[in-house]
C-alpha positions in Angstrom: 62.8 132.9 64.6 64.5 136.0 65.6 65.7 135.5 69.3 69.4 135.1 70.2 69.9 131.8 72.0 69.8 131.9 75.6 72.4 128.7 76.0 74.7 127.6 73.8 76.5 124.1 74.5 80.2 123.7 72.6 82.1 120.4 72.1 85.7 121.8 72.0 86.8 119.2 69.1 90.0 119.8 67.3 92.6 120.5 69.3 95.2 118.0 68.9 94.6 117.8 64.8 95.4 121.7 65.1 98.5 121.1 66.7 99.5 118.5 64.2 98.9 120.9 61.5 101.5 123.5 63.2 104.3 120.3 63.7 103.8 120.8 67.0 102.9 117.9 70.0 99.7 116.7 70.1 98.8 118.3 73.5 100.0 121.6 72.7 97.1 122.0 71.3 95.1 122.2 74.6 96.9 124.9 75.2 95.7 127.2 71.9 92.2 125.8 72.8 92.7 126.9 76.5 92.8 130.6 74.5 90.7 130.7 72.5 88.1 130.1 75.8 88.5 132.9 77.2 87.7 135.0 73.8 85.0 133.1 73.6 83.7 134.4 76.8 84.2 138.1 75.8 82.4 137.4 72.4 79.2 135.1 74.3 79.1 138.2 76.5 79.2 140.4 74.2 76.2 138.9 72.0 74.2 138.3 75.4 74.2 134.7 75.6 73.3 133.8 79.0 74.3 130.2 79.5 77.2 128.5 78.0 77.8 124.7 78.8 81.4 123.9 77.5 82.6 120.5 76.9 86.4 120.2 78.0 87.6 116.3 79.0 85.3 113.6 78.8 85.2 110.0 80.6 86.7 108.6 77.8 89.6 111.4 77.5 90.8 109.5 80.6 92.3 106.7 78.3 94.6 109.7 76.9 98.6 108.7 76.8 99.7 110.1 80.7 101.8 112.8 79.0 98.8 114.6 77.5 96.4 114.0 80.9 99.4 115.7 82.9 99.3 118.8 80.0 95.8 118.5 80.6 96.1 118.8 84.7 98.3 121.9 84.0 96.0 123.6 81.9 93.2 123.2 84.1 95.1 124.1 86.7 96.8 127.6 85.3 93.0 128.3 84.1 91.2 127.7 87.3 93.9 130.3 89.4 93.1 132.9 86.4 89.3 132.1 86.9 89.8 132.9 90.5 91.8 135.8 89.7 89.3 137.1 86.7 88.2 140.4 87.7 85.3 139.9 85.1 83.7 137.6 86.8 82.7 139.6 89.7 82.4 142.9 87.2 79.7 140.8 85.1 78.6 138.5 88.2 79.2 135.4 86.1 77.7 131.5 88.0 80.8 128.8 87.2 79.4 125.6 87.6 81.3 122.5 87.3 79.7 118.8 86.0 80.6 115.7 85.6 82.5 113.5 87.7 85.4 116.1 88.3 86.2 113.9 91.9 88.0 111.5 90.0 90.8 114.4 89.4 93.1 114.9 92.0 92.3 116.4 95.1 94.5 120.1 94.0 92.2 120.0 91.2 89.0 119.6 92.8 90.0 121.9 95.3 89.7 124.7 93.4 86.6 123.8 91.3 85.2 124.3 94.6 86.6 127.6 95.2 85.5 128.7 91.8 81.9 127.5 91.9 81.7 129.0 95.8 82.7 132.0 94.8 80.7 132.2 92.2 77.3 130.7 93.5 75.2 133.7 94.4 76.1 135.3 90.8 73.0 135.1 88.5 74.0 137.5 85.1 75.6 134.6 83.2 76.5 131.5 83.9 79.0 128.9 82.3 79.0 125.2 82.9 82.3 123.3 82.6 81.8 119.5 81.8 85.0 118.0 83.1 84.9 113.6 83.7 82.0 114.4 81.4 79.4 111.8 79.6 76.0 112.0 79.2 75.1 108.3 80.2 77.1 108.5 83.0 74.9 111.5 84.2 71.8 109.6 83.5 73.2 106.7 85.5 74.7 109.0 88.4 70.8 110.6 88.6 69.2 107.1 88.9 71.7 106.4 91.9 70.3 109.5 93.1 66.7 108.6 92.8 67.2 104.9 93.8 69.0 106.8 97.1 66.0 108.9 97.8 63.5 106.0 97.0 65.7 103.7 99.8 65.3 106.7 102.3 61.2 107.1 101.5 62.0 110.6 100.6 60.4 109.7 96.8 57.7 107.1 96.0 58.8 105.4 92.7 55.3 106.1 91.2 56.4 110.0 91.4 59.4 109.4 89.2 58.9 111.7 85.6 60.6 113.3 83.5 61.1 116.5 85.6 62.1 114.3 88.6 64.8 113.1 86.3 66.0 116.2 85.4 66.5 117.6 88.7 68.7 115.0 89.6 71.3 115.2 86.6 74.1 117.5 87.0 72.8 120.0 84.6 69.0 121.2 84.8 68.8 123.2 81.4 69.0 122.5 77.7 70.6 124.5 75.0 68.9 125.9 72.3 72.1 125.2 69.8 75.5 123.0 70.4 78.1 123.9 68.4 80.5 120.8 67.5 84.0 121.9 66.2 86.6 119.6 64.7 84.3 118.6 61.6 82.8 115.2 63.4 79.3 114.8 63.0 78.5 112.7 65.8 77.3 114.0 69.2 79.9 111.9 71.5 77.9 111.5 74.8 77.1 114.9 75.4 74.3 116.1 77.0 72.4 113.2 76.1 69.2 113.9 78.0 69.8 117.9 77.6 69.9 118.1 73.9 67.1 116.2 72.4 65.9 119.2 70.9 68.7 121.4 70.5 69.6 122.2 67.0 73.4 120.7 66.5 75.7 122.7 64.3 78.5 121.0 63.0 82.1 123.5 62.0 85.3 122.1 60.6 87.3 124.5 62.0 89.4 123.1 64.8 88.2 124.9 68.4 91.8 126.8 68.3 90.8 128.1 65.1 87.5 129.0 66.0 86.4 133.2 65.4 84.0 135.5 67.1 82.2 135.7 63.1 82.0 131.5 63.2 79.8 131.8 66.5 77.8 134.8 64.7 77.3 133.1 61.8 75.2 129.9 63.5 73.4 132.1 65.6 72.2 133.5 62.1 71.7 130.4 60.8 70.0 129.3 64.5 67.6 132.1 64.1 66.5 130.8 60.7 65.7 127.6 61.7 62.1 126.4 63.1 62.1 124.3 66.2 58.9 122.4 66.5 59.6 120.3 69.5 57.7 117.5 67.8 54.9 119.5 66.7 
């Protein structure tokens, strides 16, 4: 295999362990990761990935101590104005979609997700997904809603229901060739759990704040080495 990877997915693991190391609070650490993001942007841009899928607060990150979920709310906050603001994203024409169940953030919050992903929509160079009230079962359970829905309004006949039908009703409709975990956990943690069955998983122990342009080179080196059968 030689081809660069046309979508990457990144569990953003590490970031209150790297704020421990540095004496700091726990949460600051969200902030160094909030960062190190926007490098990473420059560096998938730079080495032409076209799809990045970027796992930032999960369902169960909602059982976080208040103080840390209000850090959290800032950071989102702060990052989503310099989103709007990001000259870049017009320059490179750069999609921002959002998924997960982001309405169970406030209503500021959701606000400007949808400013982002309007602004954004018609923008087909590069495109960045931001999981946010993220989990993987609770996509595939949010898409049978959605097909049980259609079913009840005879728009779908439940003998039509495959695996394509599925995937157009989960939030995200592609699958990354790699996922990068950070942090040094070798477990997968509910993401993408439909998406990924045949991505190959890399797992760094750097902490995501620690994370370097050479890190993400050197799995898409190792990526290019690997063979991906897809069961055959």
């Amino acid at each position: 295999m030689s081809i660069i990877p046309n979508h990457i997915g990144i569990i953003l693991d590490g970031n209150r362990r790297f704020a421990k190391k540095l004496n700091l609070n726990p949460w600051k650490g969200h902030e160094y990761g909030s960062k190190k993001l926007k490098d990473l942007l420059v560096w998938c841009r730079e080495l032409k990935i076209k799809e990045l899928t970027l796992y930032c607060f999960s369902m169960q990150n909602f059982n976080r101590p208040k103080k840390e979920f209000d850090y959290l709310m800032k950071i989102f906050d702060e990052s989503f104005k310099e989103l709007m603001e990001n000259k870049d994203i017009d320059k490179y024409k750069i999609k921002i979609n959002f998924i997960g169940r982001y309405n169970l953030f406030s209503d500021y919050i959701n606000d400007e997700i949808h400013k982002i992903m309007d602004k954004t929509k018609n923008y087909d160079n590069y495109k960045i997904n931001i999981a946010l009230a993220y989990g993987g079962r609770e996509e595939i359970v949010d898409a049978v809603k959605r097909i049980a829905e259609k079913i009840k309004e005879n728009k779908l006949n439940p003998e039509e229901i495959n695996e394509k039908i599925i995937l157009e009703n989960l939030d995200l409709g592609s699958e990354p060739d790699l996922i990068i975990r950070t942090g040094g956990d070798k477990r997968t943690s509910n993401f993408l759990t439909w998406q990924s069955i045949y991505s190959e998983w890399f797992f760094i122990e750097k902490m995501w704040p620690e994370f370097e342009k050479q890190d993400l080179i050197d799995v898409i080196e190792e990526y290019k080495k690997r063979e991906r059968r897809f069961g055959k």
